[in-house]
C-alpha positions as a Python dict, from the first residue, in 0.01 Angstrom:
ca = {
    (1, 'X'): (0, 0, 0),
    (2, 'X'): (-329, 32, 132),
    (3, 'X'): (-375, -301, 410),
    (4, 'X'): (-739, -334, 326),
    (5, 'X'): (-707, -362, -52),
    (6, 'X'): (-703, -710, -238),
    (7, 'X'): (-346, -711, -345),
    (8, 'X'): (-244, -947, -578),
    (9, 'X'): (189, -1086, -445),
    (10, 'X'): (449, -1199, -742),
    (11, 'X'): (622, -1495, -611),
    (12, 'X'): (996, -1578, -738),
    (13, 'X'): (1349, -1550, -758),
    (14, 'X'): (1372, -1223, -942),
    (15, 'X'): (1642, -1018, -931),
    (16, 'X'): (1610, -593, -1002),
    (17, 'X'): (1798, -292, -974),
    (18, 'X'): (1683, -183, -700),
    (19, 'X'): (1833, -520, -481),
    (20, 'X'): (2119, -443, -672),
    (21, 'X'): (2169, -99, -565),
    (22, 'X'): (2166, -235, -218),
    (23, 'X'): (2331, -560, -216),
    (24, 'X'): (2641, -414, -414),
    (25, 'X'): (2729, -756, -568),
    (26, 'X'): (2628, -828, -982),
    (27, 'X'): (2267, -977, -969),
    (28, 'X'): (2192, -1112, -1303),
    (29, 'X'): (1912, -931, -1448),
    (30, 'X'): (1746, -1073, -1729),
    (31, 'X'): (1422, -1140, -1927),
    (32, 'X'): (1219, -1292, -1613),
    (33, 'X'): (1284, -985, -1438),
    (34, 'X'): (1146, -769, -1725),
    (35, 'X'): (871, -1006, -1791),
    (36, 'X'): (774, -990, -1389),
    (37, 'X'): (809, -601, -1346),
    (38, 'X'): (666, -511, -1651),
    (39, 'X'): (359, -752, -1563),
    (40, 'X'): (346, -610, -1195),
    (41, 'X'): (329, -248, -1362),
    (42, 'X'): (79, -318, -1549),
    (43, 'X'): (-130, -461, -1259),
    (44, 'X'): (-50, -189, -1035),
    (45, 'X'): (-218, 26, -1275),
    (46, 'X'): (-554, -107, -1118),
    (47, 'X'): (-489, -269, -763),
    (48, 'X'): (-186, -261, -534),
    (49, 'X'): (103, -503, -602),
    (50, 'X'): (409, -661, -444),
    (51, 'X'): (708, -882, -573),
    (52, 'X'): (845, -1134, -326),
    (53, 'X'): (1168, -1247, -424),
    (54, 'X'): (1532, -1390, -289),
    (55, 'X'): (1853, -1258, -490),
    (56, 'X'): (2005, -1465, -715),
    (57, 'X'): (2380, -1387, -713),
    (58, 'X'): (2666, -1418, -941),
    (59, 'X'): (2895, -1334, -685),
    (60, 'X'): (3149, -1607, -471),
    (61, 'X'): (3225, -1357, -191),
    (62, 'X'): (2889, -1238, -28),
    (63, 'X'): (2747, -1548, 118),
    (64, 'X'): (2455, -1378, 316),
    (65, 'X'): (2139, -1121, 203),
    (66, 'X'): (1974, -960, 463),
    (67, 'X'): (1590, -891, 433),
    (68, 'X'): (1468, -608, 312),
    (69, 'X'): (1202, -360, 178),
    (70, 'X'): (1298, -185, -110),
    (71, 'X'): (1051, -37, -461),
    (72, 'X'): (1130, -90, -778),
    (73, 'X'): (993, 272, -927),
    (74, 'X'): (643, 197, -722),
    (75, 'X'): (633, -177, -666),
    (76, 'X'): (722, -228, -310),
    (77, 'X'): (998, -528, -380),
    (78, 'X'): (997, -784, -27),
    (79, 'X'): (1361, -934, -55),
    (80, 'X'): (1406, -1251, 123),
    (81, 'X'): (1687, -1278, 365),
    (82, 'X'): (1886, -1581, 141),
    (83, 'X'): (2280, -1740, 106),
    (84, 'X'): (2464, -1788, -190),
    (85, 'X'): (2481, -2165, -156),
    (86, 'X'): (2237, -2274, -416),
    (87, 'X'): (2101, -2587, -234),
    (88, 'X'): (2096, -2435, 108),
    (89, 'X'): (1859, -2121, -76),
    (90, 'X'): (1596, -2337, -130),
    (91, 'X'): (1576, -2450, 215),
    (92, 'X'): (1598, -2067, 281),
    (93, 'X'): (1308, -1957, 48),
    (94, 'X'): (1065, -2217, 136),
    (95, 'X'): (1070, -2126, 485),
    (96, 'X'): (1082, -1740, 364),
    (97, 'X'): (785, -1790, 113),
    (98, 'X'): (575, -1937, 379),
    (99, 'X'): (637, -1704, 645),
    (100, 'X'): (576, -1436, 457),
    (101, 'X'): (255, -1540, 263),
    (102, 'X'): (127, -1691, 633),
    (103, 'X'): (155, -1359, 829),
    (104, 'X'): (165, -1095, 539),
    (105, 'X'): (-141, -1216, 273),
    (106, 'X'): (-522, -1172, 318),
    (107, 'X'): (-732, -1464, 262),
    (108, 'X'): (-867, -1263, -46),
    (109, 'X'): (-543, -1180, -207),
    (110, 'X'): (-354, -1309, -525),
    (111, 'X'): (-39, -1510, -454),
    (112, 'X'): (116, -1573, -792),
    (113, 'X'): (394, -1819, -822),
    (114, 'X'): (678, -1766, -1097),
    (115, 'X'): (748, -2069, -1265),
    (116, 'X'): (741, -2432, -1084),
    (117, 'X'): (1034, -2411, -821),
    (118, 'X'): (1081, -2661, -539),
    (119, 'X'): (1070, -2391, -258),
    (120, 'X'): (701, -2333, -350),
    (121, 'X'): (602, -2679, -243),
    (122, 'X'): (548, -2613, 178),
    (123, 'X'): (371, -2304, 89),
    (124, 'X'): (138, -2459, -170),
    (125, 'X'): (83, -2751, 79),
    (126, 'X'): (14, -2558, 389),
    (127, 'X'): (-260, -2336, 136),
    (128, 'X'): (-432, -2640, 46),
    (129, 'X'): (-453, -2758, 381),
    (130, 'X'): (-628, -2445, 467),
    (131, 'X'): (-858, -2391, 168),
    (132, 'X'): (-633, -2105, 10),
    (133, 'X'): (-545, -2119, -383),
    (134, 'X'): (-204, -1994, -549),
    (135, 'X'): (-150, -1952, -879),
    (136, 'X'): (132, -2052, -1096),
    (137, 'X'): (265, -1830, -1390),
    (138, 'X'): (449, -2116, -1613),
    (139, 'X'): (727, -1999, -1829),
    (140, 'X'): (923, -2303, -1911),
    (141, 'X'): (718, -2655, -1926),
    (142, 'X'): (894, -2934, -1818),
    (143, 'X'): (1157, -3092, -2060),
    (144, 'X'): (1261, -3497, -2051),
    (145, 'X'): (1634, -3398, -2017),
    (146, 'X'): (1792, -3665, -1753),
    (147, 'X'): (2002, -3369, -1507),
    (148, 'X'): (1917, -3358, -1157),
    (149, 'X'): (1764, -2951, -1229),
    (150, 'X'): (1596, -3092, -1490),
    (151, 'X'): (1412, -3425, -1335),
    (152, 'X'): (1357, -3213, -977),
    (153, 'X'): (1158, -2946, -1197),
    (154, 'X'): (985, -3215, -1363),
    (155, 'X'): (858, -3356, -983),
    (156, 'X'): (777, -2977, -841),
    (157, 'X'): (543, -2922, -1149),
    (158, 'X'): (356, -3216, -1100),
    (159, 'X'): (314, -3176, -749),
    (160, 'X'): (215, -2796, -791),
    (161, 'X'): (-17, -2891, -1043),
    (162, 'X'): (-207, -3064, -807),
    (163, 'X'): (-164, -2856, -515),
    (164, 'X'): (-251, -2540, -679),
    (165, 'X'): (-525, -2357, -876),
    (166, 'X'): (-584, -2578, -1177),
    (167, 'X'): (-629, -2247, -1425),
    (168, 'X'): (-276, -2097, -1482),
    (169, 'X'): (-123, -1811, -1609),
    (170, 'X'): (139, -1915, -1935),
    (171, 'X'): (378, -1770, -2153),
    (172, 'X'): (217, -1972, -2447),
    (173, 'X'): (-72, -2137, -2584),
    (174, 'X'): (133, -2442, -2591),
    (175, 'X'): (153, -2456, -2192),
    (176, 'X'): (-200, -2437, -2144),
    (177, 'X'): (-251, -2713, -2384),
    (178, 'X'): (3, -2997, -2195),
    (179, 'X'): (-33, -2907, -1847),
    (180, 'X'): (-421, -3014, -1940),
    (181, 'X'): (-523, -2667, -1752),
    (182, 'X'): (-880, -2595, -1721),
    (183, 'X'): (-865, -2246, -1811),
    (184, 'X'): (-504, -2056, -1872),
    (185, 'X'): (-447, -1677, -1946),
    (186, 'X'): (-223, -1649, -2212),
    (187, 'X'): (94, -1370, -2093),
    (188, 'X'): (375, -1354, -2351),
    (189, 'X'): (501, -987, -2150),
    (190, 'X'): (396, -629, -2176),
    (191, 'X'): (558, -302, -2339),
    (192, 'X'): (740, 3, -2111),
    (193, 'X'): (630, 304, -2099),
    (194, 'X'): (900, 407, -2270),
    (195, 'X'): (803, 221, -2567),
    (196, 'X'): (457, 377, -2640),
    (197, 'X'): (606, 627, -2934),
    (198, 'X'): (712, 451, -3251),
    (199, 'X'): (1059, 557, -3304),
    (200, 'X'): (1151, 582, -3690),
    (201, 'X'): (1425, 372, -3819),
    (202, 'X'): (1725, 478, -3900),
    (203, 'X'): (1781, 592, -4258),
    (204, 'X'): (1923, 311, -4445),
    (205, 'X'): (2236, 428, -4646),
    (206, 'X'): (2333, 123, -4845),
    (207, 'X'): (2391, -125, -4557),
    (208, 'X'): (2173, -316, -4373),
    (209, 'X'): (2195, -370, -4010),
    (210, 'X'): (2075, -633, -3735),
    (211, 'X'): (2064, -734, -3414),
    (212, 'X'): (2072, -1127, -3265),
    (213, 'X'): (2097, -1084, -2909),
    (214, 'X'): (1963, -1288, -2574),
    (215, 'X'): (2054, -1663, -2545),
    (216, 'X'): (2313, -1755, -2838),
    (217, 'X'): (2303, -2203, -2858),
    (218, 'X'): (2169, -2440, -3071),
    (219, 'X'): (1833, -2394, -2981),
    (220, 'X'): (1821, -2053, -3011),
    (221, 'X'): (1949, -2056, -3364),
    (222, 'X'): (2367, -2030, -3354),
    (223, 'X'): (2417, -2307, -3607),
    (224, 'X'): (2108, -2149, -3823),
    (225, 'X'): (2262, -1760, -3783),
    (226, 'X'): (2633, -1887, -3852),
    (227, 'X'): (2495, -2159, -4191),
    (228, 'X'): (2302, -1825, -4282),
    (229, 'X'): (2612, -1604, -4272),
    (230, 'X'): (2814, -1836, -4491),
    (231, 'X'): (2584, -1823, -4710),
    (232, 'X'): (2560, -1464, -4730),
    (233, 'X'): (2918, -1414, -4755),
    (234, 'X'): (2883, -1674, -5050),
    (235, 'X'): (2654, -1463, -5246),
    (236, 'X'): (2821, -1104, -5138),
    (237, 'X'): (2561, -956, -5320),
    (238, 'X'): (2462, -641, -5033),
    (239, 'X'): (2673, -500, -4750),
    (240, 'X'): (2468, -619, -4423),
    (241, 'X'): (2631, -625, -4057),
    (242, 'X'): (2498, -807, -3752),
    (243, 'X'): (2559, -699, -3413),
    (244, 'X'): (2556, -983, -3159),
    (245, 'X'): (2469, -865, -2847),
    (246, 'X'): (2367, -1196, -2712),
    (247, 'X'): (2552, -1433, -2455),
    (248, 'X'): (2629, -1813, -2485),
    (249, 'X'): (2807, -1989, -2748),
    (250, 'X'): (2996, -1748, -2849),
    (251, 'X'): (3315, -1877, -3004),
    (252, 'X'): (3140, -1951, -3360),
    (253, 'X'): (3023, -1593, -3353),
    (254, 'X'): (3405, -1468, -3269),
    (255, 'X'): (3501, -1675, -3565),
    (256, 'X'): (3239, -1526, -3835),
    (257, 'X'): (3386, -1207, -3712),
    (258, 'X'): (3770, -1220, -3747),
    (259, 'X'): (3663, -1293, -4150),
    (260, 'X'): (3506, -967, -4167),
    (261, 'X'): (3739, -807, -4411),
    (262, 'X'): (3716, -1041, -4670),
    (263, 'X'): (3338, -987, -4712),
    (264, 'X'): (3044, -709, -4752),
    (265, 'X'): (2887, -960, -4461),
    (266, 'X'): (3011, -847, -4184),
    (267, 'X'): (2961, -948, -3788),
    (268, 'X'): (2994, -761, -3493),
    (269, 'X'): (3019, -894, -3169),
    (270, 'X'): (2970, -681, -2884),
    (271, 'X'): (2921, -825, -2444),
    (272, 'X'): (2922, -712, -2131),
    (273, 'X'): (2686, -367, -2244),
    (274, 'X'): (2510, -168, -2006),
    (275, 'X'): (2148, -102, -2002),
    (276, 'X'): (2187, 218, -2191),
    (277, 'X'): (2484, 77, -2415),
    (278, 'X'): (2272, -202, -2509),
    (279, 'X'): (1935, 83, -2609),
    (280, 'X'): (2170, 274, -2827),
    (281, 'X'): (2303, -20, -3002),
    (282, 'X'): (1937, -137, -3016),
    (283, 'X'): (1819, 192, -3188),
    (284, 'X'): (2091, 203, -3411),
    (285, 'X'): (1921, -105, -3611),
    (286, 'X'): (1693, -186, -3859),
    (287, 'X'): (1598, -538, -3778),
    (288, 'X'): (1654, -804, -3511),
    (289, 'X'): (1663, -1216, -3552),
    (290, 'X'): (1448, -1453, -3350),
    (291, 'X'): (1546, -1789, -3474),
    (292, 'X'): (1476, -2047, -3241),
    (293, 'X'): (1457, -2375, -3390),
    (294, 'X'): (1050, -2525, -3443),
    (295, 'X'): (1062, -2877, -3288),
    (296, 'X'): (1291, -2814, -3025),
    (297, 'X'): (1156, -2860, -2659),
    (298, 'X'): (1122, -2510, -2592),
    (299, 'X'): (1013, -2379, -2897),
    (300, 'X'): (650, -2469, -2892),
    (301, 'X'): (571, -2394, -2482),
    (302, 'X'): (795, -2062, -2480),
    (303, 'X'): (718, -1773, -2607),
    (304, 'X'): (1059, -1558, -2693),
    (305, 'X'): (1052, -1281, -2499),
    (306, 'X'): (1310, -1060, -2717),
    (307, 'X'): (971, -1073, -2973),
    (308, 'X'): (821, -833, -2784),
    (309, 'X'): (1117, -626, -2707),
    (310, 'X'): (1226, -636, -3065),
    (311, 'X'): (886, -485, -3195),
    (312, 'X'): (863, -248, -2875),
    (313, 'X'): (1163, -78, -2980),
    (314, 'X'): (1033, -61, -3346),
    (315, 'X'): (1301, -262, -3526),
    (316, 'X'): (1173, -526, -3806),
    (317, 'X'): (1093, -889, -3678),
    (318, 'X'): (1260, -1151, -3865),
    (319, 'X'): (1159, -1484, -3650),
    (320, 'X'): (1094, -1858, -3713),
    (321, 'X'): (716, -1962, -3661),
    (322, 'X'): (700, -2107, -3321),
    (323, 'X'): (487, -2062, -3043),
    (324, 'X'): (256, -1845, -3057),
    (325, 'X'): (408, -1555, -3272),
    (326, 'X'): (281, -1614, -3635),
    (327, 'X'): (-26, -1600, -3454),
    (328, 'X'): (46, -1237, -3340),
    (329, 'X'): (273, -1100, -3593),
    (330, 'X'): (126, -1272, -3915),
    (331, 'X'): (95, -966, -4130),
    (332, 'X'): (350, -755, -3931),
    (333, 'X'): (691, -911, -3925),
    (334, 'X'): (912, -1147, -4145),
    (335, 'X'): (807, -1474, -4113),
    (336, 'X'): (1048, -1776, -4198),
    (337, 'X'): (867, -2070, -4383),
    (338, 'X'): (1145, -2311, -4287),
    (339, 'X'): (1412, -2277, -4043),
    (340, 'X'): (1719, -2299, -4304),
    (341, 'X'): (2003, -2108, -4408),
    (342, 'X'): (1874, -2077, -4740),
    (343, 'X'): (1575, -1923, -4677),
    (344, 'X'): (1706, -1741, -4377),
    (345, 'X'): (1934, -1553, -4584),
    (346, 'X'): (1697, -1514, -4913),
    (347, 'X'): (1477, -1304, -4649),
    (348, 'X'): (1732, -1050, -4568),
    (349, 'X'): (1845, -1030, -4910),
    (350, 'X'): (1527, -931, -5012),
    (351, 'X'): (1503, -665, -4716),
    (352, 'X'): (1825, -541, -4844),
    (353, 'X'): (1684, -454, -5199),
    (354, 'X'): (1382, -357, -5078),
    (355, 'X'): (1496, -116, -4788),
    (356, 'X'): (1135, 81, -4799),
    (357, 'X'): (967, -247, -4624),
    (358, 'X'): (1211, -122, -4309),
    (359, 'X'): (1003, 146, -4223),
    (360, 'X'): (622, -42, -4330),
    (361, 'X'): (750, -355, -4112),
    (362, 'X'): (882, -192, -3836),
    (363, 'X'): (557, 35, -3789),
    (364, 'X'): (352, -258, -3802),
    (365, 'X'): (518, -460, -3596),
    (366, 'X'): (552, -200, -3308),
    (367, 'X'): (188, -109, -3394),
    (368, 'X'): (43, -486, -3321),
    (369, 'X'): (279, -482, -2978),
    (370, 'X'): (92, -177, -2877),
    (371, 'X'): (-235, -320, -2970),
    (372, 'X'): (-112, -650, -2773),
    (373, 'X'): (94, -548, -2459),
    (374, 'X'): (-2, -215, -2363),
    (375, 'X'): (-4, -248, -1990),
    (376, 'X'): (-353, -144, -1962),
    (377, 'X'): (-440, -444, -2193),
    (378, 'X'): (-227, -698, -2013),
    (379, 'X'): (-326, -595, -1628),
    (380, 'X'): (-709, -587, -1730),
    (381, 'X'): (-628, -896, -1872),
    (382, 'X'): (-497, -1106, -1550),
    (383, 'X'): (-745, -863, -1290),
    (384, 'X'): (-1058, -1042, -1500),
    (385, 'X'): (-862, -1391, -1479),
    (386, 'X'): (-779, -1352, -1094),
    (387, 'X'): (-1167, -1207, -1056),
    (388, 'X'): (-1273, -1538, -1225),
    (389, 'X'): (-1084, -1808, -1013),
    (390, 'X'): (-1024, -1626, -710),
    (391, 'X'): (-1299, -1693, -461),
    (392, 'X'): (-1382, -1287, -317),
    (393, 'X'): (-1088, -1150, -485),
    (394, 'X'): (-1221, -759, -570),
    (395, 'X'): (-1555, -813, -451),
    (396, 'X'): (-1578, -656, -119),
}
């Protein structure tokens, strides 16, 4: 990294594989880690990059994390030295997160903060105090839930809010709208390189298969995918299987699946995949469910981010309209009008007896996410936001 570029520094706790390759222990890797490398790609296309982060572990045995430098492909990764008590981490970070951005940052560089977490809150202080702006990149907006995580969020938003730059990156129209933000830059993720080259669908032979993966609860549709299943099984008019490759609530999905041999409907549960398990399985699909509920807190202020990974790897959308996703995929995915089993399962009936929309959707779809998240279309993106708001950011 060249010292006397603007560089623009990805605040958060983000775990990656390259931290896991040297901390041994399992670091949980999920979407925020492919939303914030994918993003920091994408940037680094233009300008010089850096993730500072502090490992979040899974692990009860190693109880320290030394600091260290490591790059994730060519994004120079700054891991935090941290502890595996949760509480005591905080303390850690925000006294990390300082330091670093105190004695490691330019007055003309980017700091980008992921989310709203407590350990920002010295940092963003001691940057007002001396005329420097941070930005924060808001995935989740606050919910009204009573739990200590829940209320403490609710007071570090507020107070970064007023501490920090009042335009903000979001993962959704809806942010922008309640956090009242001057200006916001609307992020929902960006593609891999990988995913450039539509891959054709697999040739349907009488059955019809999809995917529900990520985040399996209420919220995210279990009670909507199980009703929908029933329903199905009720009607046992096509021979469709679902492969749930998702994590959660799982014991309704177990019991769907140990009825699979009295039906054409059958469900597949499969955990605990690798990366390249998890592609296959992936590839070997024609279509993948989005079904979080409309109303719900989340569903209006996050954007899913399995929409874009869905389309990316060219399988059919089928997703309820929240967010901001009709307004993306309007014309190139399946679109629920209402959230219920009935209609739900009428969908995929009609995909199943119309198999040559697999191949029209799926191209569409993947088409739109290339017109949408192609990295050189997201990084321009934030480098003309940053240019905006960041007094002398770029200009020397």
């Amino acid at each position: 990294m060249n010292s006397s570029q603007d560089t623009i520094y990805y605040f958060g706790p983000i775990n990656t594989s390259s931290m896991c390759n040297v901390l041994g222990p399992k670091l949980l890797i999920g979407a925020a880690s492919r939303k914030v490398l994918s993003v920091l790609n994408a940037i680094n296309r233009s300008i010089p990059v850096g993730l500072v982060t502090t490992p979040i572990s899974q692990s009860n045995k190693q109880r320290y994390y030394q600091s260290a430098k490591l790059f994730e492909n060519d994004i120079p990764v700054y891991q935090q030295a941290s502890v595996s008590s949760a509480g005591l981490n905080r303390v850690i970070a925000s006294i990390n997160y300082l330091i670093f951005a105190l004695f490691h940052t330019k007055k003309n560089d980017v700091i980008l903060l992921y989310n709203f977490y407590i350990e920002y809150v010295p940092l963003a202080l001691l940057f007002r105090l001396l005329g420097r702006s941070l930005f924060l990149d808001i995935e989740d907006y606050p919910t009204d839930k009573k739990c200590f995580r829940e209320v403490l969020g609710k007071y570090s938003f507020k107070i970064l809010r007023k501490l920090c730059n009042p335009n903000i990156i979001a993962a959704s129209g809806g942010i922008i709208s309640l956090a009242n933000a001057h200006d916001g830059c609307i992020i929902h993720g960006t593609i891999k390189e990988s995913e450039r080259a539509y891959i054709p669908r697999p040739q349907y032979s009488g059955e019809l298969k999809i995917q529900y993966g990520g985040t399996v609860n209420t919220e995210t549709g279990l009670d909507l995918f199980v009703e929908m299943v029933n329903e199905l099984r009720k009607k046992n008019e096509s021979p469709i299987s679902f492969v749930v490759t998702g994590f959660g609530a799982l014991e309704a999905i177990e019991k769907l699946s140990f009825q699979n041999e009295f039906s054409q409907v059958k469900v597949i549960l499969h955990t605990n995949l690798s990366p390249q398990e998890y592609t296959h399985l992936l590839q070997s699909c024609h279509a993948s469910l989005s079904l979080r509920i409309p109303g719900s807190e989340i569903s209006n202020t996050t954007f899913p981010s399995k929409v874009v990974e869905i389309c990316a790897n060219s399988l059919v959308l089928i997703s309820t309209k929240i967010s901001d996703v009709e307004s993306v995929y309007t014309d190139a995915a399946i679109l629920l009008d209402e959230a219920t089993p009935e209609c739900l399962a009428n969908n995929i009936l009609a995909l199943a007896q119309h198999p040559e929309q697999i191949e029209e959707l799926s191209l569409k779809g993947h088409t739109r996410t290339l017109e949408t998240y192609a990295p050189e279309i997201v990084g321009a993106k934030m480098i003309a936001f940053f240019k905006k708001y960041q007094k002398g950011f770029m200009n020397g």
